[in-house]
N, C-alpha and C positions, 0 to 999 in steps of 0.2 A: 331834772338834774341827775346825774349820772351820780351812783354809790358803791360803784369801786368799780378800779382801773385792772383788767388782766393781764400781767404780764408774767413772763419768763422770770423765774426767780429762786436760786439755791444759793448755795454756797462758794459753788463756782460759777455765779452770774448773778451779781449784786450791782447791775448797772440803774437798776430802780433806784438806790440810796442817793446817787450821784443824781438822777437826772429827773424825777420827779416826786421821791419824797415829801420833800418841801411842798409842793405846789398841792399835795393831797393832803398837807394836816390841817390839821381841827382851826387853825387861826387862819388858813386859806380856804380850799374847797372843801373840805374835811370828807377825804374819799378814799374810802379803808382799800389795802392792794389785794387783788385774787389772784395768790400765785400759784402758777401753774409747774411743772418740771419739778418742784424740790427736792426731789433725789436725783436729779438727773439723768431721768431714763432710766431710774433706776444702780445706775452706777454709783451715785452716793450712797448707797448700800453694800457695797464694798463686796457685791461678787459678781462683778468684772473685773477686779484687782490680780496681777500676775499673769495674768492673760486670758483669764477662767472662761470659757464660753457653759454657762448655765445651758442644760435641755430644755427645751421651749421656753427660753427668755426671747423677750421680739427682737434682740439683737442680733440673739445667735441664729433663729428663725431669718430674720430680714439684718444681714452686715450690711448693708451699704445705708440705714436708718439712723437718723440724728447723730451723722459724724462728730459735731462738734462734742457731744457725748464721752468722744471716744479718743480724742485727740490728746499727743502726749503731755502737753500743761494740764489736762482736766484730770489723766490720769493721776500723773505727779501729786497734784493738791489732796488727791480724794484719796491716793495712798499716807499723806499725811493727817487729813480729815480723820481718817481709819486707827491709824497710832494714836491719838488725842484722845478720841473714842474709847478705843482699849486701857489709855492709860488712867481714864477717870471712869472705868466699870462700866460704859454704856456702849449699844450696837450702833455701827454708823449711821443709822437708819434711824434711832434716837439721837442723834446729837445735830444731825441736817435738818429734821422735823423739831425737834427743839429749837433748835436756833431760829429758824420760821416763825416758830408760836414766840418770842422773847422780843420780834422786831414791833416798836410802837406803831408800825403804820398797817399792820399785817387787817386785813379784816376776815381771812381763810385762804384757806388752803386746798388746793384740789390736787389727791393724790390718787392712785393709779396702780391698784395692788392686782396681782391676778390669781392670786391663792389668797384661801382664808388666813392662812398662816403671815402673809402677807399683811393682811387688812387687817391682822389683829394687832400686828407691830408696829404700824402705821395709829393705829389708834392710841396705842398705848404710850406713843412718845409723847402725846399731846396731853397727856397727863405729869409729866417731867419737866421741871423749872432750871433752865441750865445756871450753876454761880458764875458771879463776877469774873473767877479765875477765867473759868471755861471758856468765855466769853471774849474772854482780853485773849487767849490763845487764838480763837478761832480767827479774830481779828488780826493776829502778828503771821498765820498762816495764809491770808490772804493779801495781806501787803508783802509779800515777796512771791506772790504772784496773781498781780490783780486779773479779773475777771478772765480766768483760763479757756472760760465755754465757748469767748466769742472772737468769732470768726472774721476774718479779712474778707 
């Protein structure tokens, strides 16, 4: 029997909640999710915001890599994501990886630092419990623009 399902999964592509959720909790298959993308490239970290091209970020490295990334509903959201972030004293990068560690179906996370600096920020969000508040924001943020990542 299969003990978690990999899929695609941040903030801006929360199509897991909607379409298999259910069918992997503990009163059906009970099969924790291994999500993959949670910053989305990196872009939920909020320096590709404004138009930033980071020095050796793989985007700026490879532009034509994980469009959907980069498209203008994922931006919109993640410049919102970003405000949310700053206005409850946390880095985008803590509030995406928080929000991942808070979903009851989550079983991990695979994230994808490429500096120490990186992979110590990554660690450190998964130490941070986001409140109710935060929660209910990230939620009204993504209902006026449901899952932005995906593509036609």
């Amino acid at each position: 029997l299969p003990i978690s399902s990999q899929n695609d999964f941040s903030l801006v592509f929360r199509s897991f909640e909607e379409e298999l959720a259910e069918a992997c909790a503990p009163s059906n298959y009970n099969v924790g999710l291994l999500a993959y993308g949670p910053l989305a490239g990196g872009t939920l970290s909020g320096k590709y915001l404004g138009g930033t091209k980071p020095d050796k970020s793989r985007h700026t490295i490879f532009p034509g890599f994980q469009p959907r990334y980069h498209c203008p509903r994922t931006m919109a959201s993640t410049g919102e994501y970003a405000e949310l972030a700053q206005r409850k004293s946390l880095t985008p990068t803590q509030l995406a990886l928080g929000w991942c560690k808070s979903r009851w179906y989550m079983g991990s996370v695979i994230i994808g630092a490429t500096t120490m600096e990186q992979l110590k920020e990554d660690l450190d969000a998964f130490l941070i419990d986001l409140d109710k508040d935060t929660l209910q924001e990230i939620d009204r943020i993504h209902l006026k623009n449901r899952n932005p990542n995906a593509t036609d």
